[in-house]
DOPANU-617116 format. One line per 3 residues: number of its first residue (from 1); their letters; for each residue x, y, z of N, C-alpha, C. Coordinates in pm, 1 decimal. Last residue first. Example, Ala and Ser with C-alpha at 12.3 -4.5 7.8 and 13.67 -1.06 7.14 Angstrom:
REM residues 2
2) SA) 1285.0,-225.0,708.0,1367.0,-106.0,714.0,1290.0,3.0,787.0  1319.0,-569.0,780.0,1230.0,-450.0,780.0,1320.0,-330.0,780.0
This chain:
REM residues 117
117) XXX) -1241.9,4441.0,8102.8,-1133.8,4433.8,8107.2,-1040.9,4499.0,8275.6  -1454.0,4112.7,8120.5,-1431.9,4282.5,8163.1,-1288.8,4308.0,8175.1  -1481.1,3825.1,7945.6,-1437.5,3871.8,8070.1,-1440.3,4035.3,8041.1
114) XXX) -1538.1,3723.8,7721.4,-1681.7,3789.1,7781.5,-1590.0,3894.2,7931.9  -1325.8,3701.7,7599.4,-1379.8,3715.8,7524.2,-1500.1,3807.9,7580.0  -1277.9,3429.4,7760.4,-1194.2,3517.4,7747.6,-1246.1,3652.2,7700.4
111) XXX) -1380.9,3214.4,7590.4,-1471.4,3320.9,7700.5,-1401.8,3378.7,7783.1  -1267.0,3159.2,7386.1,-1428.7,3253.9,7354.1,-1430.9,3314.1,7523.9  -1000.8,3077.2,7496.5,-1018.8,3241.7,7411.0,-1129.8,3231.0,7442.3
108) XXX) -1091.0,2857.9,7610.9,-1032.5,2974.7,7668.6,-1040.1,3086.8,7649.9  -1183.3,2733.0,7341.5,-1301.1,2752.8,7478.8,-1228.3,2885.9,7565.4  -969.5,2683.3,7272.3,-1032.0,2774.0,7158.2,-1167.4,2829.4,7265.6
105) XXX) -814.0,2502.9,7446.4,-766.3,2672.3,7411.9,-850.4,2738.2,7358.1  -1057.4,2380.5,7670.2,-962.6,2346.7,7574.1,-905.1,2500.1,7500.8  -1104.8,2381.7,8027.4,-1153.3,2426.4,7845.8,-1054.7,2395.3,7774.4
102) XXX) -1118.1,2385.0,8256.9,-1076.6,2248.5,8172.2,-1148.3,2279.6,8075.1  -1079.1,2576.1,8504.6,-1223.6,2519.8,8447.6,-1194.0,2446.5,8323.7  -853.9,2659.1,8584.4,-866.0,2518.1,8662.9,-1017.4,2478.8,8612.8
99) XXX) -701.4,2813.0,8430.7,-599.9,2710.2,8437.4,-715.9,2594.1,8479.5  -846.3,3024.2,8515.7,-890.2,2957.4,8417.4,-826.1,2845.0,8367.7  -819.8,3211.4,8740.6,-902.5,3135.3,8741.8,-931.8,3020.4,8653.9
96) XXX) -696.8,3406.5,8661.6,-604.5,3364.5,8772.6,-686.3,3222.1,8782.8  -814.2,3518.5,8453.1,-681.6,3477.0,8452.7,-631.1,3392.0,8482.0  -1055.6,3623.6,8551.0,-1037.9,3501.3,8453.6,-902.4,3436.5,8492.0
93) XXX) -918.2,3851.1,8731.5,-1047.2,3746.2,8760.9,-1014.2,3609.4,8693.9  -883.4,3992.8,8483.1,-753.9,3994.1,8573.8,-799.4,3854.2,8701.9  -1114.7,4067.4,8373.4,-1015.3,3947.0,8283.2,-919.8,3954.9,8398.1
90) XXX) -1358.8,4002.6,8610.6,-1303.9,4103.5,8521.0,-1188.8,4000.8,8461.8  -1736.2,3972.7,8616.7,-1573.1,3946.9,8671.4,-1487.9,4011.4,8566.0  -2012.9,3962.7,8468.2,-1956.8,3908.7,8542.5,-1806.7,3869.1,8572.3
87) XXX) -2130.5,3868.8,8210.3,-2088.7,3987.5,8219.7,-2033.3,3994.7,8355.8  -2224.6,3630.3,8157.3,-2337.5,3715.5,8164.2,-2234.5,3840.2,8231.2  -1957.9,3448.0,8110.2,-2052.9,3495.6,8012.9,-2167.5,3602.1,8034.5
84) XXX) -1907.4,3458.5,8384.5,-1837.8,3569.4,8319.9,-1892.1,3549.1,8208.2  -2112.6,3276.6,8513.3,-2009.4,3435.9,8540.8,-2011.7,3526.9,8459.7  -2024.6,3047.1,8351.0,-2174.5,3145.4,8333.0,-2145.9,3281.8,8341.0
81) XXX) -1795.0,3004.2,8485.7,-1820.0,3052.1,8319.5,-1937.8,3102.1,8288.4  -1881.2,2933.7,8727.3,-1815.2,3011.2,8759.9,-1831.5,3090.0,8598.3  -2035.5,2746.9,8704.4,-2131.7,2879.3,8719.0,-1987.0,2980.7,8719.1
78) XXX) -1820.1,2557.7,8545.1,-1961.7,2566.3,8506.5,-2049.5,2703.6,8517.9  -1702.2,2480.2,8783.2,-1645.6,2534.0,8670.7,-1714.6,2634.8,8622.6  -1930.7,2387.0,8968.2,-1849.5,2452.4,8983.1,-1759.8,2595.3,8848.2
75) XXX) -2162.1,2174.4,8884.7,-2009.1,2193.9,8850.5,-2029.7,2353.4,8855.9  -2410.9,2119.1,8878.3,-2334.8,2110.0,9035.7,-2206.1,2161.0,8983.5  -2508.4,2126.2,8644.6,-2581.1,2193.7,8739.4,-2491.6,2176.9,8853.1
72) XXX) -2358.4,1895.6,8524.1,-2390.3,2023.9,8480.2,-2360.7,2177.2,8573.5  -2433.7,1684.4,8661.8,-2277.2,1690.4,8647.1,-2290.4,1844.5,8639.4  -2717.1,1624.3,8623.0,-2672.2,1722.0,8770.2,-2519.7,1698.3,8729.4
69) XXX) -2696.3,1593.1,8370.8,-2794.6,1735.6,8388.6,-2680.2,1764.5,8522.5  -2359.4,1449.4,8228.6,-2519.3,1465.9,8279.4,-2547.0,1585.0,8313.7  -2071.4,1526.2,8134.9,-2191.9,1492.3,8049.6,-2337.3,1479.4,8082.9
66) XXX) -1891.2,1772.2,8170.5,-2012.1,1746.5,8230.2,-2118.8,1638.7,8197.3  -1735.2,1783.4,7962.0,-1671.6,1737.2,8103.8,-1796.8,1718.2,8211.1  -1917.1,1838.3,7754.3,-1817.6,1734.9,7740.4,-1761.6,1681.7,7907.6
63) XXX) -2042.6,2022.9,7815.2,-2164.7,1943.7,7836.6,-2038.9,1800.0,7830.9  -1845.3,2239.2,7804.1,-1877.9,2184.5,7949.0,-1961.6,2067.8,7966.1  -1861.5,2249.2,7540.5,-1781.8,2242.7,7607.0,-1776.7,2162.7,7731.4
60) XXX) -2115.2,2343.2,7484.3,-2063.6,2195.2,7427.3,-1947.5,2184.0,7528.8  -2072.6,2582.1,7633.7,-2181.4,2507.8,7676.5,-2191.3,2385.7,7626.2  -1931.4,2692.2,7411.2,-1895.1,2728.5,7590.8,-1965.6,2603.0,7613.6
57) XXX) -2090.4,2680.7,7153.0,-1990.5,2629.1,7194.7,-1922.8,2611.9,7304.9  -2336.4,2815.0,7253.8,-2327.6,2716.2,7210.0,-2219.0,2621.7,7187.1  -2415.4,3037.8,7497.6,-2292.1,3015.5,7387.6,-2275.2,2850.9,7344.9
54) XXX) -2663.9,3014.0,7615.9,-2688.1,3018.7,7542.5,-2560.4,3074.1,7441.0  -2546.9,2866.9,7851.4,-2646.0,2809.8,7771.8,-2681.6,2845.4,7649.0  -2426.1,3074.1,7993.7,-2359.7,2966.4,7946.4,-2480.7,2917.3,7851.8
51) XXX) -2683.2,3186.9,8110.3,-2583.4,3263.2,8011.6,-2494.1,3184.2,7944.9  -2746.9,2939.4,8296.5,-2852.0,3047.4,8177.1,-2746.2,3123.0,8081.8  -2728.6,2732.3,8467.9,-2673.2,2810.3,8413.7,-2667.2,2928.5,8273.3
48) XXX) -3060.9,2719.4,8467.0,-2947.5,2643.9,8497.0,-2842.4,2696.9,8412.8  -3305.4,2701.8,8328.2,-3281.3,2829.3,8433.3,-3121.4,2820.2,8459.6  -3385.4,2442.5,8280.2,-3382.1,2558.7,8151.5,-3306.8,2684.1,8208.4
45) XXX) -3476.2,2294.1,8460.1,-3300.7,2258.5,8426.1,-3249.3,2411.5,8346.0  -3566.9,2514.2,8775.2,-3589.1,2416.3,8653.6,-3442.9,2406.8,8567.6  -3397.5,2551.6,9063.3,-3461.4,2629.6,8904.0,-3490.5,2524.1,8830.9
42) XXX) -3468.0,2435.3,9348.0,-3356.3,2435.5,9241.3,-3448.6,2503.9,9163.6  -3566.9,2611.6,9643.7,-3637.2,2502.8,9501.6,-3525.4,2514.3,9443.0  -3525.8,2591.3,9953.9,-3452.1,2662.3,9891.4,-3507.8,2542.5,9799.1
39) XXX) -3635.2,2722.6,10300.8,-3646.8,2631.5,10223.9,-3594.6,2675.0,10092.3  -3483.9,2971.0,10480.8,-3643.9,2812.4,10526.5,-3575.1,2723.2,10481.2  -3275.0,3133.1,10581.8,-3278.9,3045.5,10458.8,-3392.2,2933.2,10506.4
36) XXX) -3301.3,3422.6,10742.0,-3260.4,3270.0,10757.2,-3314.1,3233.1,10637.9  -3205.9,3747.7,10589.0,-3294.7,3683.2,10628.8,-3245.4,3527.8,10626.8  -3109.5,4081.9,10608.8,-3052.4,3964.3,10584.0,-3162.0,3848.9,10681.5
33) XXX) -3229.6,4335.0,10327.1,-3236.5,4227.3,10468.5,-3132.8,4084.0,10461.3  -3070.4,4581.7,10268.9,-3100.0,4485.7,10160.4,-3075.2,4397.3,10323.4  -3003.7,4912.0,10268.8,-3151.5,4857.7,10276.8,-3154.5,4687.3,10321.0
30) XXX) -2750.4,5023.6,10455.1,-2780.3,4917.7,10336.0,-2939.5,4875.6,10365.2  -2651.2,5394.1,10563.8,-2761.9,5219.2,10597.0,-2738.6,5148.5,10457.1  -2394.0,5506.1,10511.9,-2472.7,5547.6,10474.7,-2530.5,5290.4,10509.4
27) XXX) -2057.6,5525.4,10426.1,-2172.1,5604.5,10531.4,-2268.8,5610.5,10528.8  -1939.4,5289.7,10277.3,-2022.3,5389.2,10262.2,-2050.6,5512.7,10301.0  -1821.0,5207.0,10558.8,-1722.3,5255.6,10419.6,-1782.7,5322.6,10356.9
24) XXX) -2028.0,5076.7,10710.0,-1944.1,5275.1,10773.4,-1856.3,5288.0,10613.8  -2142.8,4964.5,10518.8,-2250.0,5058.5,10576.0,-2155.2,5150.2,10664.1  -1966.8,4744.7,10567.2,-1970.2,4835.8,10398.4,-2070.3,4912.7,10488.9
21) XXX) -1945.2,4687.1,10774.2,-1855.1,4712.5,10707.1,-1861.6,4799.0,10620.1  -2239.2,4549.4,10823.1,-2147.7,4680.3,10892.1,-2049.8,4762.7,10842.4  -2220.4,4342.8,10642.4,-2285.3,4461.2,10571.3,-2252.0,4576.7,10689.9
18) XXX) -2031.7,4186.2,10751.5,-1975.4,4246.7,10630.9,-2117.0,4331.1,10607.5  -2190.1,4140.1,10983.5,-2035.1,4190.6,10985.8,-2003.2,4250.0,10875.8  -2396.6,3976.5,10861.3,-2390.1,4094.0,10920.9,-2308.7,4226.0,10968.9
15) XXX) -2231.9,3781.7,10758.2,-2309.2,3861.6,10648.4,-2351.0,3973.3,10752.5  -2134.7,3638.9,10957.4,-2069.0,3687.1,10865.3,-2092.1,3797.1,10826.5  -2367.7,3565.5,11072.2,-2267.3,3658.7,11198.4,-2199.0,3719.0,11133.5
12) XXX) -2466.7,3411.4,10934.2,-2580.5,3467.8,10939.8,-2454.5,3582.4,11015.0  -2327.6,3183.8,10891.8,-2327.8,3288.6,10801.2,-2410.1,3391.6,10824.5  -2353.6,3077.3,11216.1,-2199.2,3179.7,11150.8,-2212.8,3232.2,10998.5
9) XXX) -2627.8,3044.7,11197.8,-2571.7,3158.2,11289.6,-2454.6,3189.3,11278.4  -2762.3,2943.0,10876.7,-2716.6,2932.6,11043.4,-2655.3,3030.4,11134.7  -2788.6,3035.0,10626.5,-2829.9,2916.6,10674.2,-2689.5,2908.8,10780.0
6) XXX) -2893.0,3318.8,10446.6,-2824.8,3255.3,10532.1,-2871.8,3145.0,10564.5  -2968.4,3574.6,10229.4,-3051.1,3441.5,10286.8,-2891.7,3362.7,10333.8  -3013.9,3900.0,10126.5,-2903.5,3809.3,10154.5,-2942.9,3700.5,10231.5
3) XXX) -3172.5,4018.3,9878.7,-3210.1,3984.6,10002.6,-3049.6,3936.4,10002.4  -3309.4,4334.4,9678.4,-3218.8,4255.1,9707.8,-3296.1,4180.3,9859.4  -3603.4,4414.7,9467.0,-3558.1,4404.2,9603.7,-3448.0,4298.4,9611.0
């Protein structure tokens, strides 16, 4: 089961708008609720950017510009490369994107590498 979880009445106005959207582009209802956001657990650290984690060099990488857990876990860069290590975005995506996650060239290529063509 999909969900879409919001926190307040303009993402909540958003996400409704955009599943209208796609539900006449479609033609056809979107099952997938959109529900207020209670309460929200971080993942344990192990859960944390998971696909990155397990390219050993990607993930030296970032542990360099990242050197702590929450540097890690809050960077940006970081989920964006997860991304596209777990298959996620396309190389035309990367591209435009990769000037600003601070890999060094040989980091560029590997995950270059995962992008979709």
């Amino acid at each position: 089961m999909s969900a879409i979880f919001t926190r307040g009445e303009a993402q909540k106005k958003i996400a409704l708008e955009s599943k209208a959207r796609e539900e006449k582009r479609l033609g056809k209802p979107i099952q997938t609720p959109i529900l207020s956001l209670t309460r929200f657990y971080l993942a344990e650290d192990y859960h944390q950017k998971y696909y990155l984690r397990n390219d050993a060099e990607l993930a030296a990488e970032f542990r360099r510009l990242c050197p702590s857990d929450k540097e890690f876990v809050d960077s940006t860069a970081a989920a964006r490369a997860n991304g596209y290590v777990g298959g996620y975005g396309t190389a035309a995506q990367l591209r435009k994107e990769l000037d600003g996650l601070g890999l060094t060239a040989e980091g560029r290529r590997r995950l270059a590498g995962y992008a979709k063509k």
